[in-house]
N, C-alpha and C positions, 0 to 999 in steps of 0.2 A: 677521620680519614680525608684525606685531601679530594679534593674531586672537581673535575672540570665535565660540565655537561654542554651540548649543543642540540638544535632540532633545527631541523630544516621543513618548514612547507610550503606549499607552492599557493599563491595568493590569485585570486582573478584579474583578470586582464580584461577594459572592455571597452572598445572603441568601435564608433557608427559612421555611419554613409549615412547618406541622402543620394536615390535616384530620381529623376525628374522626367517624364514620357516626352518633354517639349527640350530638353537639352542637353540628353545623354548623364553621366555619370556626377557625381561632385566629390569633394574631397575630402578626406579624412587625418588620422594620426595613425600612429606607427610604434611600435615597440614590441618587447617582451611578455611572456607572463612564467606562470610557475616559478620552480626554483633559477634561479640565475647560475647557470653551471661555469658562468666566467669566473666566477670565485673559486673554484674547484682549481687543485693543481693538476699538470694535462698529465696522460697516464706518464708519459716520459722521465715528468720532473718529480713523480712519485719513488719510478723507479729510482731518479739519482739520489734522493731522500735515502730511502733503505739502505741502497749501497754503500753511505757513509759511513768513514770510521766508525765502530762500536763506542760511545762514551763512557765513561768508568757512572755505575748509579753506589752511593754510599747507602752503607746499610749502617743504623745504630744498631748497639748493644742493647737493646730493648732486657723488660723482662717478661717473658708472654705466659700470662698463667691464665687459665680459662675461668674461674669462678673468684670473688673478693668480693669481704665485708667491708665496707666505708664505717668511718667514725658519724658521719652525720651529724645533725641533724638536716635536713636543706627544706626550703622555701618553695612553698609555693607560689612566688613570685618571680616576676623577672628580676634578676639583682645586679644587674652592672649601673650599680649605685653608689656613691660613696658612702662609706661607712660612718656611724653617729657617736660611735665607741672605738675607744683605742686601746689594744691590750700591751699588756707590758713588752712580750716580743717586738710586738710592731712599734711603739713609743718612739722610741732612736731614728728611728725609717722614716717617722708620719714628723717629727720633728727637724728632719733633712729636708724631706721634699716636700712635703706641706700633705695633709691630710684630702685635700681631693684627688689626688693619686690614686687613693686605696679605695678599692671598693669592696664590695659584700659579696661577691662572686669571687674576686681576685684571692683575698680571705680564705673563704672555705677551697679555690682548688689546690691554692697550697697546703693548707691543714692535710687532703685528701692525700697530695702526691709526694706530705714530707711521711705522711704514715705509712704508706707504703715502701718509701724507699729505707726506713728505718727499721723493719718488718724482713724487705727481702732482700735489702743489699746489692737493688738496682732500681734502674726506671722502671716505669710499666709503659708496656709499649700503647700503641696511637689509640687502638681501642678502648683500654680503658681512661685513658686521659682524654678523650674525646668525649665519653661517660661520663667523667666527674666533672667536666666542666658544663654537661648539658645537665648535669645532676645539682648541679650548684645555684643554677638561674640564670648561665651567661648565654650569650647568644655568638660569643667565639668570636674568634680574630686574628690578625698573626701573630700568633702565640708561641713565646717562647716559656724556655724556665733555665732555673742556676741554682743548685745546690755544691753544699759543703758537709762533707762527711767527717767525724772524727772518729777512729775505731777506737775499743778498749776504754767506751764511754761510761764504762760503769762506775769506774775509780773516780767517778768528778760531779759535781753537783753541776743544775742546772746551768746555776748563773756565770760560775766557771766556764764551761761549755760556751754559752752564749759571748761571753766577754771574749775566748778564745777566736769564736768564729767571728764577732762583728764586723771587723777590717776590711777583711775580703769581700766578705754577704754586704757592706755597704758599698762598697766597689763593685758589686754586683747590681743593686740597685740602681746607682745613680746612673750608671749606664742604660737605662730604659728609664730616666724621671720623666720623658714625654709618653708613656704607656700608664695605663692601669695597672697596679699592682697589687698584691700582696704576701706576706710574709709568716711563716710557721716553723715551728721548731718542732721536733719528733723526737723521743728514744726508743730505742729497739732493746734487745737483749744485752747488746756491748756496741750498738753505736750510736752515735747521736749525729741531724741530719737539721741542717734548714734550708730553707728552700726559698728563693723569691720566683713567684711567679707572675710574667708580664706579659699583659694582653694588649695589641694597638688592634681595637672595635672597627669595623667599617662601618657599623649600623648602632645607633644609641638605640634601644627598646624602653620604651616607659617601661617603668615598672608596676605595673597589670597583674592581675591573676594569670597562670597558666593553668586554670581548671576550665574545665569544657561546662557550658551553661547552652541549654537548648539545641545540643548538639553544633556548638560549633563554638571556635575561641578566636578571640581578637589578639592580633600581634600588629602594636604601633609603635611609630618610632620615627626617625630621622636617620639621612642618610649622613657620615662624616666623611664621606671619601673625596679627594681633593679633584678626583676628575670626573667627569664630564660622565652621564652615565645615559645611554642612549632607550634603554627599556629595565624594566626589575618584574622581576613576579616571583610567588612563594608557591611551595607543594606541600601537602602534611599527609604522612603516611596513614592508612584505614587498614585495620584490621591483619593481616598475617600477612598479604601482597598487595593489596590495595595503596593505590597511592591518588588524590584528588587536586588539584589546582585551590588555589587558595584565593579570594573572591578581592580585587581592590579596590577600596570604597574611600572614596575622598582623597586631600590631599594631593597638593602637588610638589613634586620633588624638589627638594630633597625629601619633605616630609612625606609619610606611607600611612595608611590602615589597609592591613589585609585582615582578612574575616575566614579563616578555616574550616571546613566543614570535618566535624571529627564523629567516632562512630563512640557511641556513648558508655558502650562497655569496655573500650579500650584503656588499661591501666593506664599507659604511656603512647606516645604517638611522636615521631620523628619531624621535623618541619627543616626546610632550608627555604633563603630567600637568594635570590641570584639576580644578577644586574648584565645586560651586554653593554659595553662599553663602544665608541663609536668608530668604526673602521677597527674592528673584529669581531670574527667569526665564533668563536668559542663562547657562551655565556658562564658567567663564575660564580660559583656559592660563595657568597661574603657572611654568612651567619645562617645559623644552625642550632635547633636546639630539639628542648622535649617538652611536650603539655601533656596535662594529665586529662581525658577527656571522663572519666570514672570518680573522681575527686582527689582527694591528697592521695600521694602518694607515701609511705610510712617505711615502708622495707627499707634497709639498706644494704642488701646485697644483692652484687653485682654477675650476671652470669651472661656470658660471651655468646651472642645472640648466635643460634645453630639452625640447621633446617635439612631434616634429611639423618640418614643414620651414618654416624660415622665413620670416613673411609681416609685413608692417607692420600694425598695428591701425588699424581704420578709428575717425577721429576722431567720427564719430556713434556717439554711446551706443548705440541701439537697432539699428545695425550691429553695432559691438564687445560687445554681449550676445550677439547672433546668433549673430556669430563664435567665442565662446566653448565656447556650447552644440554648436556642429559640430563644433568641434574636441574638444567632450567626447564627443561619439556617437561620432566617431569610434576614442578610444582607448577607450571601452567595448564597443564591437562588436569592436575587436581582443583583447581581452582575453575577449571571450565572456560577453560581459554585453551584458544586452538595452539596446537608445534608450533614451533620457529625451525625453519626448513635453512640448516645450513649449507651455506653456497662453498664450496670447498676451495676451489680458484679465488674468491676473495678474503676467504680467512687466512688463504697462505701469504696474500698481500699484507694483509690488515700484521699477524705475526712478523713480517720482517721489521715491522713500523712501530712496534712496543719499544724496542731499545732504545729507536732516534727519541720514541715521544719521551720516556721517562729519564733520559740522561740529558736534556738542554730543557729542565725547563725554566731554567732563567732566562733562555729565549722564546719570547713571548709569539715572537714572529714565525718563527720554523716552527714553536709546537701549535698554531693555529695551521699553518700548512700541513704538518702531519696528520691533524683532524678533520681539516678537511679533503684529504689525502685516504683517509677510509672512510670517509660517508661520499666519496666521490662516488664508490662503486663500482669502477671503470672493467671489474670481472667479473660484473653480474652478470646472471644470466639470463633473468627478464627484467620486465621493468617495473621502476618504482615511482613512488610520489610523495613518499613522503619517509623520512630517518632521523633516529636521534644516536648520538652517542653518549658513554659517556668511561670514566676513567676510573683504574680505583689500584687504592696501595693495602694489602691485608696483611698481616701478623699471623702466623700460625701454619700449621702443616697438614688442617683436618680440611675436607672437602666440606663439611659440613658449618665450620664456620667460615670459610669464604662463604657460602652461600648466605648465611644467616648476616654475616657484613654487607653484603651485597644488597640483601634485602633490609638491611637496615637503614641505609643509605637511599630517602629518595630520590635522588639525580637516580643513581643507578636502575632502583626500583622502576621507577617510569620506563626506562629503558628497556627492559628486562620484560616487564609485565605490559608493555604496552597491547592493550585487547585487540588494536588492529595490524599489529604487527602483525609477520610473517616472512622475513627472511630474516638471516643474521649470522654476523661475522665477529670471530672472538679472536684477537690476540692474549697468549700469554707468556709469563716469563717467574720461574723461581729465583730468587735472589737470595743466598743465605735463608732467614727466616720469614721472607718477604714473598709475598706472591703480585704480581702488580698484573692488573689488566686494562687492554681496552675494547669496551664490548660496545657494536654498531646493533641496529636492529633497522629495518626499513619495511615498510606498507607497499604490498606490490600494488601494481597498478592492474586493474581488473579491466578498466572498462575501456577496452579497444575493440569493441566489437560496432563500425560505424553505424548500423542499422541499427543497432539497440540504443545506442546511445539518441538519434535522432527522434526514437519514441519517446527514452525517456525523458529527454527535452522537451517534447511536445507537450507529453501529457502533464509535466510538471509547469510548463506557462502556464494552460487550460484548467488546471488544480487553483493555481495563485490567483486568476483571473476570478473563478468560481468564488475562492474565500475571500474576496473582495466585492463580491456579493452582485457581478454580471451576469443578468439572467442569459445572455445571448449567448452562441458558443463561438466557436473559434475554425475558420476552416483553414484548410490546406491551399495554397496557390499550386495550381497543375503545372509544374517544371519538375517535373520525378528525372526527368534524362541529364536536366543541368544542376539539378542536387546531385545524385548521383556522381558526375565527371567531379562535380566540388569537393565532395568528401574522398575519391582518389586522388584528387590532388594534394588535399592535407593530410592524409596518407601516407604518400610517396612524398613530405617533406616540404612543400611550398610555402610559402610565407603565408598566413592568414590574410592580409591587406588587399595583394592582387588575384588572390583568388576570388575574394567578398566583393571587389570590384566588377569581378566579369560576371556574375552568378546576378549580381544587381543589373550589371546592363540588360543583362539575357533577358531576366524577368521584366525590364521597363521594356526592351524593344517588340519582347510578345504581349506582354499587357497592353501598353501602350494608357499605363495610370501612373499615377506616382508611387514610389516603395522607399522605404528607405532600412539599411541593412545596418546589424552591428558583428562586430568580431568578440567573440568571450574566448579568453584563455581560463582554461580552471582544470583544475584536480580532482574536483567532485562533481560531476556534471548532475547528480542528482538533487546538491545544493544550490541552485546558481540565484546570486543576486541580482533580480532583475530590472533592469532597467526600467524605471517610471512609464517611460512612454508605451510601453509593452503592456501597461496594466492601467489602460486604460480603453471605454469600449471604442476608440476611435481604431484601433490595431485591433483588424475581424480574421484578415487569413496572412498564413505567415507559412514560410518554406525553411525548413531547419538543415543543414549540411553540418556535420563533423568528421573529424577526423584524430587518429592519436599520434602524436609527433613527441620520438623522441631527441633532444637535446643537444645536438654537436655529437652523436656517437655514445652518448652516455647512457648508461639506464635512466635516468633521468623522464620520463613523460609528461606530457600533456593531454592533453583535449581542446583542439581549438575548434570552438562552432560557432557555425554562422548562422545569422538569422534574417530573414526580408521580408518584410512584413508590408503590408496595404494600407495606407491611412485612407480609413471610409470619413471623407471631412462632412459626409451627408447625418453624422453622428453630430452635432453642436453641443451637450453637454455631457458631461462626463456620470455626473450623476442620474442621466435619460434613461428612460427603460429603451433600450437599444431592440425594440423586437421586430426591428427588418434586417436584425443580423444574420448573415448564413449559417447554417447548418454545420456540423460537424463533419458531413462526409464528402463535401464537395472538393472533385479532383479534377483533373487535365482532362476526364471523359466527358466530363457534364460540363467543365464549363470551358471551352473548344476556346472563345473569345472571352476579351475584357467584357463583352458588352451588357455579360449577365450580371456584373460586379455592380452593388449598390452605388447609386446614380452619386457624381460625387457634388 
């Protein structure tokens, strides 16, 4: 299944001051933090998005049947290999274009998709061809295929047959001799069918075991994509919803090793690797496949992953969203994951934006604007910090195998199952036998409470500073009235910079010691990276200000906090038992003046 996925999270931001008691303020940097909502399209140019013409989306003639036996055998290998052997079908092909053409994947998914269509007298739609090629050992690509049917094939021997069709099926060929290939022949009851099937790989994969050893499988390789690729990282599906990141170890790109972590009784297990490319927003699956993390895998039949008891999909989009999102609550409450609380005002957004996204996607440009056109959010109704999308085309008319597609599909899964999710907006659209969707999920933003935030900052320096093993503790500077006014000010929207400015002078002109302040942008104030000099025992008391600042109007949030902290230079090593450090409770009542402040 096709799929394009994105996430967006908001990164820390951290810039410092220097006050000085003998020369008023000094000077600092300036910028952003969290998500950068200038990338967002503004609600306006969403709207004209939607509004545009409806583009025509084409449907194939698929053949959608829920359960299929494969001829088999396959590999527990990765196999986009060339092949060592050449069979009589393929002879004429490996003797045109030369034998490293063909490889051992290209091979078996033609063998797979000529016996099929010789069997049922059409394609099989994206599902199971998505199957046999992850059933074969490839790791996928842009993939096409070309078959030749002859009806009333019973009246003619093989080679007849074969000699009938070569002309064509070679003119089919050489038109993809820059792709992997390969080539099979099939008969059915009265037809006879071959098939070239041609892969152009973005990602070479050695060919490795895909068997799970010690709970986890290595997937290496090389990248052959001609452009420029700005970040890659892989996901492999756990267990029934589970989906985990995939660990990169070594290697510099183009060349990869990711290291999967797989759950050990799992037969099969889903993997995608995805690359953003630079100046775009959308990240893309370029390869996909399946490891066995259980050991070989022997069955050869095929059954169209389901989830849930079967129900027809209601032909109204704004139903068949509906339906979708319940049937997601439902297997997230099973699994012990909290709802996803649907925002209604932005799913009706997100729905107008299905058509424009799945009818231009040869425009690479508008379908990143339409994505980031519903992870903008622009109708949410609180705020967030953090969203992924992602996209998907299904075959079939049951609610139960969208689902079971859906969770088949890591991009999606991630999306879908995210454990700190908790909002989420679904566009969708029936299309003949096609259901296509785009499903948003976003992590509201919890922590805008400025008073709690300002403990939890506290108490998390005072934690960091402990497990760095400072016996002393950590006091408070007595400016509660101009923390205070600071954190309404970034509140009510002020810049981080000139508020951290005036909050530092205040505290140099009543102390009358040196301070010097930083500005953190972050999303998690519970995680913050902190600044070296903060974790050291020369910083004894320090005055914390936040505030949550949403974004130009956007749901989009922040957390910008401010910190001013004392340098006791009466401390000279770092490593010193610092034990004329103050106390932990020392505030504006006890200490009225600088003058109780360690001698500097």
């Amino acid at each position: 299944m096709g799929q394009f996925i994105a996430s967006a999270a908001a990164a820390a931001l951290l810039v410092s001051l220097a006050g000085c008691a003998t020369g008023g303020g000094g000077g600092g940097g300036g910028g952003g933090g969290g998500v950068n909502t200038d990338q967002f399209p503004s609600r306006q140019a969403v709207a004209a998005i939607a509004a545009r013409p409806v583009p025509a989306v084409t449907e194939r003639g698929d053949s959608t049947v829920s359960a299929w036996t494969f001829l088999g055998p396959f590999e527990s290998t990765f196999t986009d290999v060339p092949v060592t052997d050449v069979t009589s079908v393929e002879q004429p092909y490996v003797a045109a274009l030369g034998a490293e053409h063909f490889t051992v994947a290209g091979r078996c998914v033609a063998r797979e998709l000529a016996h099929f269509m010789a069997r049922q007298g059409a394609t099989p739609d994206e599902r199971l061809r998505d199957h046999a090629v992850a059933r074969c050992g490839s790791v996928g690509g842009a993939e096409t295929f070309a078959s030749w049917t002859v009806p009333d094939a019973k009246r003619h021997t093989d080679a007849k047959l074969l000699e009938h069709m070569a002309p064509d099926a070679m003119e089919g060929a050489k038109a993809f001799a820059d792709h992997d290939l390969g080539v099979a022949f099939a008969r059915g009851d009265d037809t006879a069918v071959i098939v070239v099937f041609a892969s152009k790989p973005r990602v070479r994969v050695q060919a490795t075991s895909r068997l799970g050893v010690g709970g986890q499988v290595e997937v290496k390789g090389r990248l052959v994509e001609g452009d420029t690729i700005e970040s890659i990282w892989a996901h492999v599906n756990q267990g029934d919803v589970g989906v985990a990141p995939c660990e990169r170890r070594g290697g510099t790109l183009p060349d990869f090793v990711f290291v999967c972590p797989v759950i050990a009784t799992d037969a099969a297990a889903g993997f995608s690797i995805s690359v953003k490319k630079p100046n775009r927003f959308l990240g893309m699956t370029i390869a996909s496949g399946l490891v066995f993390p259980a050991g070989p895998l022997t069955t050869v039949a095929w059954q169209a992953a389901v989830w849930g008891t079967a129900s027809p999909l209601p032909d109204d989009s704004e139903a068949l969203a509906a339906a979708v999102l319940e049937r997601t609550n439902g297997i997230r409450v099973g699994a012990g994951l909290p709802p996803l609380r649907v925002d209604a005002a932005q799913s009706l957004t997100t729905a107008k934006l299905v058509p424009q996204y799945f009818g231009n996607q040869l425009d690479s440009t508008l379908v990143d604007q339409i994505a980031l056109g519903a992870m903008a959010g622009w109708d949410l109704a609180s705020p967030v910090k953090d969203g992924d999308f992602s996209s998907l085309v299904v075959p079939g008319a049951s609610l139960d195998e969208l689902m079971g597609a859906a969770l088949d599909a890591p991009g999606s899964r991630a999306t879908l199952m995210d454990p700190d999710a908790g909002i989420a907006a679904v566009g969708a659209m029936r299309d003949g036998s096609q259901t296509r969707l785009l499903l948003t999920t976003w992590v509201p933003y919890t922590r805008t409470d400025a008073a709690e935030v300002q403990k939890i900052v506290f108490e998390s320096l005072k934690a960091e500073r402990r497990r760095r093993g400072f016996k002393g503790g950590l006091g408070e500077v007595g400016m509660e009235d101009a923390v205070a006014a600071a954190s309404n000010r970034l509140q009510g929207g002020e810049e981080p910079m000139p508020v951290l400015e005036s909050l530092l002078q205040q505290t140099v002109d009543v102390m009358q010691r040196n301070f010097k302040g930083w500005s953190i942008i972050t999303t998690d104030p519970d995680h913050i990276a902190w600044p070296e000099e903060l974790l050291t025992p020369r910083m004894t008391y320090v005055s914390v200000a936040a505030g949550t600042r949403l974004q130009k109007g956007s749901p989009w949030a922040t957390t910008a906090v401010l910190i001013v902290a004392f340098v006791d230079k009466g401390i000279v090593a770092d490593g010193a038992d610092p034990s004329d450090t103050p106390s932990d409770t020392v505030d504006g009542a006890d200490v009225p003046t600088a003058a109780v402040l360690p001698a500097r």
